[in-house]
N, C-alpha and C positions, 0 to 999 in steps of 0.2 A: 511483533515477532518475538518468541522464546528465545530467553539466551539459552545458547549452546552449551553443554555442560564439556569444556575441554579435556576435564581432566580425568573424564574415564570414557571410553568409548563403546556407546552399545552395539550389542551382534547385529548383522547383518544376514540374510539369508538369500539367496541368489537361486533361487529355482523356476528355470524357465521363462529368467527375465525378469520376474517377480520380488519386487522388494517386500520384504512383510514386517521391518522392525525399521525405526529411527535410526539417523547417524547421528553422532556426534562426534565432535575433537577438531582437531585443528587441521587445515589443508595443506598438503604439499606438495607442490609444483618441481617438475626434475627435467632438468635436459643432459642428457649423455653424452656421451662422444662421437661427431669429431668435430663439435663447432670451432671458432676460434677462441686459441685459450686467452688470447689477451683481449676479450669482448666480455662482459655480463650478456648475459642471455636476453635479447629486447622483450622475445614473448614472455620469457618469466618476470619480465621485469614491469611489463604493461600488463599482463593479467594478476600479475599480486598488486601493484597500484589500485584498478581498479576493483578488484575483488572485495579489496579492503577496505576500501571506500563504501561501497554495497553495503557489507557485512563487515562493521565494525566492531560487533562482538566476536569474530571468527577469528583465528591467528592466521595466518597464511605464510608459510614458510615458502624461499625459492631454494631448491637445491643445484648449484650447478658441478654437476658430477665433472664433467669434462676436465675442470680447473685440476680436481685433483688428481685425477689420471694422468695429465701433462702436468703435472709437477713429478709423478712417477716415474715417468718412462724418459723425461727427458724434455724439455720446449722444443728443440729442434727437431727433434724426433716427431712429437705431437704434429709439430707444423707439417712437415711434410707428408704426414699420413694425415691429413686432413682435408687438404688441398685436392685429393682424387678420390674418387667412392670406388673406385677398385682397389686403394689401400687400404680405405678406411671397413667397408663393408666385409672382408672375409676372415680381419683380425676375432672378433665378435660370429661371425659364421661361424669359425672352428671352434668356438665355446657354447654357441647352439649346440651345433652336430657335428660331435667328438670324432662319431664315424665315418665321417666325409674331409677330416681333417689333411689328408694327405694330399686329395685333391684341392682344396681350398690353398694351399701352402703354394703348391705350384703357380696357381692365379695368383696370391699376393706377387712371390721371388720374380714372377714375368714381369708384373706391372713396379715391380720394385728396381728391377733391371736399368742401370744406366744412369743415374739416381745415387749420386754421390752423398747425401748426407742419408740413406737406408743399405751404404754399402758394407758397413760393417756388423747389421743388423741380423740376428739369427731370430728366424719365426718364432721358432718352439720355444726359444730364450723370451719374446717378446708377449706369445699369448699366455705363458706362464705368469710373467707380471700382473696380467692386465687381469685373469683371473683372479689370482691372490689379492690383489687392490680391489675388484671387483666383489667377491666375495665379504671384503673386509668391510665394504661398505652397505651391502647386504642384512651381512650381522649385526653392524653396530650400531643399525639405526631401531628404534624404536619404533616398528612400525604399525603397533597395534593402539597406540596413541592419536593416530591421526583418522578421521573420518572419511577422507579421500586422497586419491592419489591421482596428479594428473601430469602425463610426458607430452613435451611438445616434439615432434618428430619431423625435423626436416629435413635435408641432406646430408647425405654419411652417419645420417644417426641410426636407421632402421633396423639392423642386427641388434646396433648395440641396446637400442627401447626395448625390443624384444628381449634378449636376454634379462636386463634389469624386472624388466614387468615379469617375468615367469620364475624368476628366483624370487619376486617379492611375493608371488601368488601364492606358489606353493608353499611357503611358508606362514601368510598370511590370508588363507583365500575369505574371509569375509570381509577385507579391504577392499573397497567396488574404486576400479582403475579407470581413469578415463584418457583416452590419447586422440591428441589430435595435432596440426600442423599441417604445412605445405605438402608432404611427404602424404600425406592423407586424405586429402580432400579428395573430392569427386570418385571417378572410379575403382582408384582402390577401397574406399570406404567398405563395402559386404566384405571382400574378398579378406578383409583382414579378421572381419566378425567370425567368420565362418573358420578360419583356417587356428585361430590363437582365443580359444573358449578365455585364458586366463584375460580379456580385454572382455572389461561387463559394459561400456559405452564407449563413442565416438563422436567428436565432434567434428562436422563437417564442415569446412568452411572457418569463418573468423569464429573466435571464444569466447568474448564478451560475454554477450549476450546468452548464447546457449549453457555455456558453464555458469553462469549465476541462476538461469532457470535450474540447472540440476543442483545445486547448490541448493534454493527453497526447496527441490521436491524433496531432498535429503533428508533436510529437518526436519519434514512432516509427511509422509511418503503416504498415511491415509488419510492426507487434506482433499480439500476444492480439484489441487492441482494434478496432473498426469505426467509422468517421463515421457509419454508414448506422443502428449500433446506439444513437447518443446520444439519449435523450430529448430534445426542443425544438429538435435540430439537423434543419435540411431544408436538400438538395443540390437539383440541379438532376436527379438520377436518381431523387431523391424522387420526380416528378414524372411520369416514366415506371411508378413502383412501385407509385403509391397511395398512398404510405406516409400512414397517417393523422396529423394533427397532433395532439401529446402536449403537456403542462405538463410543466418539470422544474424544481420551483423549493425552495427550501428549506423545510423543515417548522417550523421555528425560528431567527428571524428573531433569537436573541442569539447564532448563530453568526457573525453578519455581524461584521466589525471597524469601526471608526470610519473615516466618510468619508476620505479623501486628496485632501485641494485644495491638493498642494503645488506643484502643476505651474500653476495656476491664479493665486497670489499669487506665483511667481518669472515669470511674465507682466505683472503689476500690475507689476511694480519697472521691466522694460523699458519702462513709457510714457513719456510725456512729463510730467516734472511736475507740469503743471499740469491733467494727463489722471486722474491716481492717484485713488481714492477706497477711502472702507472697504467692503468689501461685504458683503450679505448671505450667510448660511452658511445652505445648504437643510439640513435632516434631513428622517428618515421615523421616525415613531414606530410606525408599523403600514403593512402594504400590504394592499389588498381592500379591501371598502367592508363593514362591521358590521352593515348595515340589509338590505346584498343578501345577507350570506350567514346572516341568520335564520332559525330554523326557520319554515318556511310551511307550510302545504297549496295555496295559490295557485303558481299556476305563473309570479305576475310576481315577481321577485325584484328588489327594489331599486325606483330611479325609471325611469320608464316611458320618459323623456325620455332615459337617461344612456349612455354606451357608454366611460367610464370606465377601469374594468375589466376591460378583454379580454384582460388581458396576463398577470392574475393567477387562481387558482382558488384559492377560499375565502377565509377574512380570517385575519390574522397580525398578534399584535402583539407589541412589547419589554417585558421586566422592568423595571419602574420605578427600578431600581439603574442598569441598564444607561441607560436614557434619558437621567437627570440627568446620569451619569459622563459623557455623550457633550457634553452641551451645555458643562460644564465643561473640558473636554478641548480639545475646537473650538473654544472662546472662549479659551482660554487660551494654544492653539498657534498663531491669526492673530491676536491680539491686536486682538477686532472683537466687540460686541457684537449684533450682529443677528443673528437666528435664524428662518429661515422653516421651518415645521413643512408639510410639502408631501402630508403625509395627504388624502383626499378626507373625510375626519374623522377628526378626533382619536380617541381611545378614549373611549366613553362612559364606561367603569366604572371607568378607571383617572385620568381626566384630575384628578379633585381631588387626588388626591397626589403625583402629577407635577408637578403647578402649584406644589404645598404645598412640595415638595424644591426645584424649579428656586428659589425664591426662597429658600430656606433656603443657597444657594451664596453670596448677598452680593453677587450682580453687578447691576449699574445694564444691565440688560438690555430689547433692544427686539425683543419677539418676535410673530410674524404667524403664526396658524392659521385652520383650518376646522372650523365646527363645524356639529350637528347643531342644528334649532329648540328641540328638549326640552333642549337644556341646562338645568343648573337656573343659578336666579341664584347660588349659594353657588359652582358651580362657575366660573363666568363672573370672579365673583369673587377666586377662588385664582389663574385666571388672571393678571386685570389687577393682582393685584398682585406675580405674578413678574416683569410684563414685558410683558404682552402689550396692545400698544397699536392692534393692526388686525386684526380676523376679517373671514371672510367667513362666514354662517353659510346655510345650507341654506333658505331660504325659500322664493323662487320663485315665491310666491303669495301672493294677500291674500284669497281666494275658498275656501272651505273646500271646497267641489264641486271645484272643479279641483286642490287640492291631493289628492283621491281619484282624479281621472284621472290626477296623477301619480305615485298612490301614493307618498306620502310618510310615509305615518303621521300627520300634525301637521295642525293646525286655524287657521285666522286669528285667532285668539285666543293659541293659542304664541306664531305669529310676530310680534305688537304685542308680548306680555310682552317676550320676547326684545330686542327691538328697545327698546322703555323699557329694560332693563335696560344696555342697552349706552350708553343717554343720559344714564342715572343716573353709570354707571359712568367715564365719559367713554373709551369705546372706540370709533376708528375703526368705522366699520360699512359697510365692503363688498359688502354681498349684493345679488342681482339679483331683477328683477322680470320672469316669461317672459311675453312677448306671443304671440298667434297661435297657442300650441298646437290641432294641428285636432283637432276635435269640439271644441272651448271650444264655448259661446253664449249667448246675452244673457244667463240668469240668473249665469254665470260673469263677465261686463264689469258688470254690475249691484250683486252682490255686492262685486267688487274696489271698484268706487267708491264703493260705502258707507263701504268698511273705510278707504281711503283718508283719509275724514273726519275720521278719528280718527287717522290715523297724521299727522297733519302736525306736532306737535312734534318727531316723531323723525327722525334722520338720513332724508332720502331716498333707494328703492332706485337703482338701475343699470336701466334696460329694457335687456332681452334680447329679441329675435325668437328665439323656436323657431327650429332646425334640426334635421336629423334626422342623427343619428348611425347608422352604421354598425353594422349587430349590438346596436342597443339594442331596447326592448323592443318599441316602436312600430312601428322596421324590420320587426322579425321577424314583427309583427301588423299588418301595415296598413288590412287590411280591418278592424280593428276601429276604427281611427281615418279610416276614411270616406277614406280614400289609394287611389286609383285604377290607381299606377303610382308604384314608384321606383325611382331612377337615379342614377349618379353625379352631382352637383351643375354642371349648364352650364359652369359658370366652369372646370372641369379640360378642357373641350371647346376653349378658347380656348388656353387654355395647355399640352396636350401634343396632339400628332398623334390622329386618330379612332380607329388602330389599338390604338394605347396604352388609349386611354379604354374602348375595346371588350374590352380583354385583364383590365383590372383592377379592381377594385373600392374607390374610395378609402372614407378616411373619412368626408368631409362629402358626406351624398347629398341629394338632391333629390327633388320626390314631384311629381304632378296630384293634386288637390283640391279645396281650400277657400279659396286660400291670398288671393283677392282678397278676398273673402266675410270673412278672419280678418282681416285689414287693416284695413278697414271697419268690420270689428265692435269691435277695440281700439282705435283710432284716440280714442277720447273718455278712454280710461286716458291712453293718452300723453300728450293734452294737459295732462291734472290731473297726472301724474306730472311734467311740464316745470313749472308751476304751481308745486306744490311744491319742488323745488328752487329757484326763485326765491325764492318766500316765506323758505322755512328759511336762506339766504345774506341776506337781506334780514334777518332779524330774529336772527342773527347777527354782526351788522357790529359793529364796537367792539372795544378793548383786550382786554375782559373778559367771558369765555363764561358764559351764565346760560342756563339749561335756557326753552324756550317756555313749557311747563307746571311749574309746582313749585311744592313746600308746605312752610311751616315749620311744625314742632308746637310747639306749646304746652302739652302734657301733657293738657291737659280742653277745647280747643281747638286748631283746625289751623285758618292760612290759606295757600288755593292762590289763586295768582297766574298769569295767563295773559297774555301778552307776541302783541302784537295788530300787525298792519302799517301797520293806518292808525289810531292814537287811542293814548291810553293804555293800562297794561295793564289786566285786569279782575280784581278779587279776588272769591274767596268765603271764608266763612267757614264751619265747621264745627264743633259744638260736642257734647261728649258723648257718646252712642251713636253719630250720625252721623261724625263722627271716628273712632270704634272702628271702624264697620262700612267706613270708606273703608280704616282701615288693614292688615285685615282681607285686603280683595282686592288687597292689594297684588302679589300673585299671584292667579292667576286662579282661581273662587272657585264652585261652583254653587251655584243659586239653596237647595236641600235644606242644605247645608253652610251657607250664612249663616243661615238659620232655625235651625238648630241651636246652632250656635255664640252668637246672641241671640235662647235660648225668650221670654225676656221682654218680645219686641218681637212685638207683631203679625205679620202676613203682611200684614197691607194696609199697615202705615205702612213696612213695610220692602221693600214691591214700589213702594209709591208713590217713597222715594225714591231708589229706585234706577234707577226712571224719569226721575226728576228729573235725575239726575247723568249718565244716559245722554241725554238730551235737552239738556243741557249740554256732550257729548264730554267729561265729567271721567272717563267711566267707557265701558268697551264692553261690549256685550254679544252673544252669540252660544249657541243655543242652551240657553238659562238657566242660563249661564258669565257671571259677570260679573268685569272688571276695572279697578281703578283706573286712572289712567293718569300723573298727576302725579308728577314724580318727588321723593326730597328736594333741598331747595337746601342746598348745601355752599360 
């Protein structure tokens, strides 16, 4: 291979798709706003890794724009407009299209509504900044130096890619741009070719691979090789050809090299210092989702709700050698303990000795994952004592029927153990509680509020309103979830032109329904989930964290203690067999297995108290699954 001559860059000609002259110069990689600002960007940080490895003559620059925007407008601020793509998407809309501004303002100030840290926030105050910083950045980069430009585009970033890529274009249009990302894959892929000429490629699906094939054809555009032949690359003559959209992604995910976030922390060093902080370090321990790509006979693969995945084909995960070397490696080159594992879950079958190694490295480590409700507690465990002090685990439901409509696998029974276990544990607990999904109905809001009654020792979830994702399983079946009609999501009608919204197909879409009807019908969760949260910060208040529910044994006696809002706590006492059998369901436990486990106890004395204990909440039960619930006091 020719070395690349970095330091002058030849013209480029772009007609009709047509490359007719060599690239050369250095690559640079950009992610915009609204990721998290205290994250390095993972995909810029595994695609300049490996790029650079590939092409060791090439420079590969990451730029993560984002950082300096939230050092501009404020951290707090950043965050909170980050968090939702109805705050993040229409700041960047109204600097697309000036003359929809007034409309755009409105959508923001609605969804800004109530929202205590955007309350003293004026729009026009706010997209002023973001321009003038935008702009400044625009300018002062160099950008006829480099021989490609490539955005990764996932969530809440889409305005903002688009603006950056059509101020770089018009400025620079024989720069060939390539964007790809979550935000990208599958359907919207034409719809973006077609609607924004300034995007001369796209990659569909994972980067790797596809961006290093357009990386050679770059070098030698009248070699052997084709653009038109890359797996995952689509032109805009794709688009006249047919050409069907392909995955091109690695088979073996320990070919990847360890992320590069050095471009990321020589940005930390230019702030201000009193702007500097440690930041968290993303990994990927596997890509795909393990649950969608099980063997089935059913034709739903995965949750019903998710559209996740579109970017990937099949599930892929790391050698446990390779894993640990990574977090040591990472931790050791930013000199920063945090570690966010950005799997849509972890590996189920490898996590215990992953956990088992990451803590055998000796580091005082604070590490955040996603897991799956069947974890077991042993594993949850290995966990929290590498490090891991925030999950968010897959629940979703407290209703065992609707957790079948979202095909999940798991039962409201996993998801209380799970959730005790993380009470026990003292693990941040994250997870969401989805409202509205349509077809839910009363016996599904009915169910939840049972379960409810038993879950209020344990952290409370997150409500989430169902939306419907693009390409997920629901989209693709609507008539089976009583959806009448879906459509891109209104709110992209306010914020881009009708034509645009007519051409493409985003990812947050909208349906006719149910959707009043679903409103009404969870409307009585929400309140007990609002409830709940009060109580559980209520009866948390003080120096010193003591579980609601918990027991200390006694060896031939256990007393559980229950910590009340308004009175003293309530004790019980339990002594002998009753002890055994509470300690027993410490995991969830069927009715057939505790008879078994104590032949020498009736079936009445041992249904009766287990009536007891459930008619007390010490204990839940659910199809003749019975669970303690009390945790130990430590």
């Amino acid at each position: 291979m020719d070395r690349i001559n970095t330091s002058k860059t030849a013209k480029k000609i772009i007609s009709s798709g047509e490359i007719h002259a060599v690239i050369s110069g250095p690559i640079i990689l950009i992610s915009t706003p609204w990721p998290f600002f205290n994250r390095p960007s993972i995909q810029l940080g595994t695609l300049t890794g490996f790029l650079q490895k590939q092409f060791p003559e090439i420079k590969v620059q990451a730029l993560h724009l984002y950082l300096k925007i939230a050092e501009k407008i404020g951290y707090k601020t950043y965050q909170a407009i980050s968090k939702r793509p109805w705050l993040a998407e229409p700041l960047y809309g109204a600097l697309l299209y000036p003359e929809r501004r007034k409309e755009i303002k409105k959508l923001f100030m609605r969804e800004a509504d109530g929202r205590p840290e955007l309350s003293k926030i004026r729009f026009e105050d706010l997209v002023c900044r973001l321009k003038k910083t935008s702009e400044e950045f625009i300018d002062g980069m160099a950008w006829g130096d480099f021989g490609m430009a490539g955005f990764s585009v996932c969530i809440c970033q889409l305005t903002a890619s688009l603006y950056f890529i059509t101020g770089i274009k018009h400025r620079f249009p024989h720069l060939p741009i390539i964007v790809g990302g979550s935000m990208i894959s599958g359907d919207p892929t034409y719809g973006l070719l077609k609607t924004f000429p300034e995007i001369d490629f796209i990659v569909n699906g994972e980067g790797e691979l596809p961006l290093s094939g357009l990386v050679r054809f770059l070098q030698d555009p009248n070699g052997p090789g084709q653009w038109s032949h890359i797996p995952g690359v689509i032109s805009r003559e794709d688009l006249k050809d047919g050409k069907p959209m392909v995955f091109n992604q690695l088979p073996d995910l320990n070919r990847l090299t360890t992320p590069d976030y050095d471009d990321y922390f020589r940005l930390i060093e230019t702030l201000k210092p009193q702007n500097r902080f440690f930041p968290t370090l993303p990994m990927e321990l596997s890509r795909g989702c393990w649950w969608r790509s099980r063997r089935d006979t059913s034709d739903r693969k995965g949750c019903t709700f998710c559209n996740l995945n579109l970017q990937w084909e099949g599930y892929r995960d790391k050698d446990i050698t390779k894993v640990v070397s990574e977090v040591d490696s990472l931790t050791s080159r930013y000199k920063t303990l945090s570690v966010a594992f950005m799997d849509n879950a972890v590996p189920l079958r490898t996590s215990h000795e992953i956990f088992t190694r990451i803590k055998e490295l000796g580091k005082d480590l604070h590490l955040f994952a996603e897991i799956r409700a069947n974890t077991s507690r042993r594993t949850l465990r290995a966990m929290r004592e590498a490090g891991t002090e925030e999950i968010q685990i897959g629940i979703e439901a407290l209703s065992t029927g609707l957790l079948k409509k979202f095909n999940k696998g798991t039962t409201a029974i996993q998801n209380l153990e799970i959730m005790k276990h993380c009470e026990e544990l003292r693990v941040n607990n994250i997870s969401n509680l989805i409202l509205c999904f349509p077809e839910s109905n009363q016996d599904d809001v009915d169910e939840t509020i049972r379960t409810l009654a038993f879950a209020l020792p344990f952290q409370p979830l997150r409500i989430v309103y169902f939306w419907l994702g693009l390409e997920s399983y629901v989209w693709q079946h609507p008539h089976a979830f009583g959806l009448k009609a879906i459509y891109n999501h209104p709110n992209y009608k306010i914020i881009f032109p009708l034509d645009i919204c007519r051409s493409m197909h985003f990812m947050i879409q909208s349906y006719r329904g149910d959707l009043s009807h679903q409103k009404k019908l969870w409307r009585p969760v929400r309140d007990k989930v609002r409830e709940w949260k009060k109580t559980y910060e209520a009866l948390h208040q003080g120096p010193l964290f003591s579980p609601i529910l918990s027991f200390r044994d006694g060896g031939d006696f256990m007393i559980i203690r229950e910590k009340r809002l308004r009175g003293d706590p309530v004790t019980h006492r339990l002594v002998g067999t009753s002890r055994k059998i509470y300690l027993f369901c410490q995991h969830n436990r069927s009715l057939r297995g505790i008879l078994n486990r104590f032949p020498e106890i009736g079936e009445d004395r041992i249904q009766s108290f287990l009536k007891m204990m459930v008619d007390k909440k010490l204990m839940f039960e659910e199809n003749s699954r019975y669970l303690s619930l009390a945790v130990p006091f430590h």
